[in-house]
C-alpha positions as CSV (number, residue, x, y, z in Angstrom):
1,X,13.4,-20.2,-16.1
2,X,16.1,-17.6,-14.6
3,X,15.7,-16.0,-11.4
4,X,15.2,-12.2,-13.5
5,X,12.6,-14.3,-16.3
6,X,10.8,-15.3,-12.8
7,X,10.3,-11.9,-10.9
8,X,9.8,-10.1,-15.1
9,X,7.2,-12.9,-15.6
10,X,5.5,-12.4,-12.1
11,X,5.5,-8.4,-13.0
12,X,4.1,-8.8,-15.9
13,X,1.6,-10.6,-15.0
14,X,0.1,-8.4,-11.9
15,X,0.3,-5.2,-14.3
16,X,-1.6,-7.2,-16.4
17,X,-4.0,-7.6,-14.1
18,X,-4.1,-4.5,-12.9
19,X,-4.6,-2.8,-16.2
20,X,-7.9,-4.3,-16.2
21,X,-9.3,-2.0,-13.2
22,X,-12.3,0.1,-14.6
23,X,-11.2,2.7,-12.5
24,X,-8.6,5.4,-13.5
25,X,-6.5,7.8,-12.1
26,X,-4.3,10.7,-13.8
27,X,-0.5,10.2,-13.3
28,X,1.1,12.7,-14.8
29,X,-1.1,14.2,-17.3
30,X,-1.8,10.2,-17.9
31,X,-5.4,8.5,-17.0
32,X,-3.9,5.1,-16.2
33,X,-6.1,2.2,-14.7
34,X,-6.6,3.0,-10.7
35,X,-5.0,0.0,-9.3
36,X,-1.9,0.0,-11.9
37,X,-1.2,3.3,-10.9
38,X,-1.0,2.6,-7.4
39,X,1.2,-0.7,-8.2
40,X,3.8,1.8,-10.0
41,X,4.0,4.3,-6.4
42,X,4.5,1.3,-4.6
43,X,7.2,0.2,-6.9
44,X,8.4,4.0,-6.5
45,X,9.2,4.0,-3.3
46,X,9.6,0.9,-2.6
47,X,13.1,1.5,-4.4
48,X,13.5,5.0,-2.8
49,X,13.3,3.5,0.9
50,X,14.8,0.1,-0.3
51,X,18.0,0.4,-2.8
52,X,18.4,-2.9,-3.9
53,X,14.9,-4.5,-3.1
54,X,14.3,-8.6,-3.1
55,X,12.5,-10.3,-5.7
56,X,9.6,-10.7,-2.9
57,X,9.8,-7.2,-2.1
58,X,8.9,-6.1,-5.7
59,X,6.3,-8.5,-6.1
60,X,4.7,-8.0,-2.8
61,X,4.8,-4.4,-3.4
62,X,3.0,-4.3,-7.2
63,X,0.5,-6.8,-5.9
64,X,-0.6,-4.7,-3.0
65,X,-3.7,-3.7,-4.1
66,X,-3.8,-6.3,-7.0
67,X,-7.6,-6.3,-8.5
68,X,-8.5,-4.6,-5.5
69,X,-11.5,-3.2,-7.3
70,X,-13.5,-7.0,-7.8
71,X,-14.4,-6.3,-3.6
72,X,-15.8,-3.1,-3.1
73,X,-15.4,-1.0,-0.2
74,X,-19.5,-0.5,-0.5
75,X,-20.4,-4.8,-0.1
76,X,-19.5,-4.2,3.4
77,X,-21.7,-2.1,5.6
78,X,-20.8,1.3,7.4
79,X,-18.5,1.8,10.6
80,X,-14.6,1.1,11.4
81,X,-15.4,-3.2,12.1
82,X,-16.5,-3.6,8.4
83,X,-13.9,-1.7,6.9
84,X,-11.2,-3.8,9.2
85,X,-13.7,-6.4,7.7
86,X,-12.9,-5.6,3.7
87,X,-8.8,-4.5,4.6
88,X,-8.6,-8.2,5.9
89,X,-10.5,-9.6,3.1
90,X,-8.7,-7.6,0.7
91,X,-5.4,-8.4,2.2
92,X,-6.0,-12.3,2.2
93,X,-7.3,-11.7,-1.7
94,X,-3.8,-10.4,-2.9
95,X,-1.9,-12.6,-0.8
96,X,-3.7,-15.5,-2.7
97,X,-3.3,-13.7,-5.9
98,X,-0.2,-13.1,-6.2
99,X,1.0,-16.6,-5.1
100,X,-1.1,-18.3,-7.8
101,X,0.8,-15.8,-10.0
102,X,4.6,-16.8,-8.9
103,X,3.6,-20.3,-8.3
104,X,2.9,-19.8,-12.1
105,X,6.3,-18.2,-12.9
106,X,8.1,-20.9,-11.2
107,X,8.3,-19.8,-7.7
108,X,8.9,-22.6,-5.2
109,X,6.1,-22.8,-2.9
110,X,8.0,-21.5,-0.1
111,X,8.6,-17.9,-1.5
112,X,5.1,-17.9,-2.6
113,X,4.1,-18.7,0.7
114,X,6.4,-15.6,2.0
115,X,4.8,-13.3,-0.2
116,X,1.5,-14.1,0.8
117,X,2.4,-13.8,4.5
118,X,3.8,-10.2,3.8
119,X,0.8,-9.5,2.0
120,X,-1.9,-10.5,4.6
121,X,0.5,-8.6,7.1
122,X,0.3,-11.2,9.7
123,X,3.6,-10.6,10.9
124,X,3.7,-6.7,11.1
125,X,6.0,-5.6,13.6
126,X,7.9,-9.2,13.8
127,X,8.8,-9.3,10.0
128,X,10.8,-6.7,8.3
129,X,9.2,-7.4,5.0
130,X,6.2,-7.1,6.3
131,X,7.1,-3.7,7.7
132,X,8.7,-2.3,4.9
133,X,5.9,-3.1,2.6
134,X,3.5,-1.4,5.7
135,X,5.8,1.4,5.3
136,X,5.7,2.2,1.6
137,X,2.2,1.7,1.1
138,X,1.7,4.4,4.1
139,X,4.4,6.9,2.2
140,X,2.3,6.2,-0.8
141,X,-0.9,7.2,1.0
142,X,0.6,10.5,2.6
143,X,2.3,11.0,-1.1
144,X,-0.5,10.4,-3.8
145,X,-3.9,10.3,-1.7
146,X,-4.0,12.4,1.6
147,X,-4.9,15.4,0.1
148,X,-7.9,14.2,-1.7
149,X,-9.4,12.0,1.3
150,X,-8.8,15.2,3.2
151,X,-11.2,16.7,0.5
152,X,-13.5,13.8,0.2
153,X,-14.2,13.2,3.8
154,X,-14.9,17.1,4.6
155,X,-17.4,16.0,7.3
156,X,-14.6,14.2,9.4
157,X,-14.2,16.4,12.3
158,X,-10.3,17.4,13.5
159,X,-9.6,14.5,16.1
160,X,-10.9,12.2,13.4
161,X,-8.7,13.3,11.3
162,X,-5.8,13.3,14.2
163,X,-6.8,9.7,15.0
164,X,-6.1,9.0,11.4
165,X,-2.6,10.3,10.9
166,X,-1.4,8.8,14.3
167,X,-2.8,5.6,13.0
168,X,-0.7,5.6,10.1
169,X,2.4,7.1,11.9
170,X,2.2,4.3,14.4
171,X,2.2,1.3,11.3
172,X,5.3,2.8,10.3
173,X,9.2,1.9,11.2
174,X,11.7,4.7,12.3
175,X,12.9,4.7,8.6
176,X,9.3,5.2,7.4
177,X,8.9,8.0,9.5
178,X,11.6,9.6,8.6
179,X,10.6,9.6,4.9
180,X,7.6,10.9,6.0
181,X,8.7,13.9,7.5
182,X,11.1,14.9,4.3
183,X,7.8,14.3,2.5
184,X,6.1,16.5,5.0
185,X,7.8,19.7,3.9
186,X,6.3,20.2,0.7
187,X,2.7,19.3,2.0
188,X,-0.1,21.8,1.6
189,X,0.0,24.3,4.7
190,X,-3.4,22.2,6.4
191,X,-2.0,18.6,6.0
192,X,1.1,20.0,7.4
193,X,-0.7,21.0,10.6
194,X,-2.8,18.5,10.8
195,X,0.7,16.0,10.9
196,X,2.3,18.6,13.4
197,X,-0.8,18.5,15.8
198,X,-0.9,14.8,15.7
199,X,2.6,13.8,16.5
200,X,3.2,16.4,19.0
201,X,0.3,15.0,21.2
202,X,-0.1,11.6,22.8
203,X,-0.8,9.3,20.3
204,X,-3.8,5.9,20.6
């Protein structure tokens, strides 16, 4: 199998996947399957902070969130230990995932290996795979989901919300950041602040 038959074949085969999430989510005018959604925004800007991407850059970044939905957020009890909890086991889940899947397409164990390290984010902050995919998945989040957490989580009070934001500013690399700020400008006026307030204090 050629190098492009291996990375189309791995694809393929984590949007296949993906297109069996219950869940959907409107792209678009489009109600596409939750999780394949969010595998097309990573790919999105994936190639918008990355021009010419690795094989194990694209695959990493479709199978983010790869059947994400089989582990609910809700078999996991309340408070911020859980939820680092369910990220971890999540995280392990789609490293696993997607190595079966390459190993499948004719990976060589060592690439599938690499994927799955990038994907369990092990080496964040002393891999720059592992930061780049760290820093799309939080441009996604700003991008595609802010706004409606913001709405979701009304009862969050404003240095929750503060905490938040600095917490994803700090996972991300100068060249996330600055995305983020271009991206920034056409937020709605109260995400805006709520950025503005939380870089120009001391951040956690």
């Amino acid at each position: 199998m050629t190098a492009l038959a291996q990375l189309d074949c791995a694809l393929e085969t984590i949007d296949r996947a993906n297109r069996a999430d219950p869940n959907r989510e409107t792209v678009d005018g489009e109600s596409l399957p939750r999780e394949y959604a969010y595998s097309l925004h990573m790919t999105r800007w994936l190639f918008t902070l990355e021009t010419a991407p690795s094989e194990r850059m694209q695959i990493a970044c479709r199978a983010q969130h790869i059947e994400r939905w089989t582990i609910p957020r809700r078999d996991y009890p309340e408070g911020r230990k859980s939820y680092y909890q369910w990220r971890q086991a999540c995280g392990r889940m789609h490293g696993q995932r997607a190595a079966e899947i390459m190993a499948g397409c004719g990976y060589d164990s060592a690439e599938c290996e690499k994927v799955e390290t990038i994907l369990t984010k092990r080496e964040l902050r002393n891999d720059a795979d592992t930061q780049l995919l760290e820093d799309v998945a939080c441009m996604v989040f700003l991008e595609r989901y802010f706004a409606d957490f913001y709405e979701e989580k009304a009862d969050y009070d404003r240095e929750k919300w503060l905490r938040i934001v600095r917490r994803t500013w700090g996972k991300m690399s100068p060249r996330g950041h600055e995305a983020a700020l271009k991206l920034a400008e056409g937020m709605p006026a109260h995400l805006l602040a709520v950025l503005q307030e939380a870089l120009a204090e001391p951040r956690e």
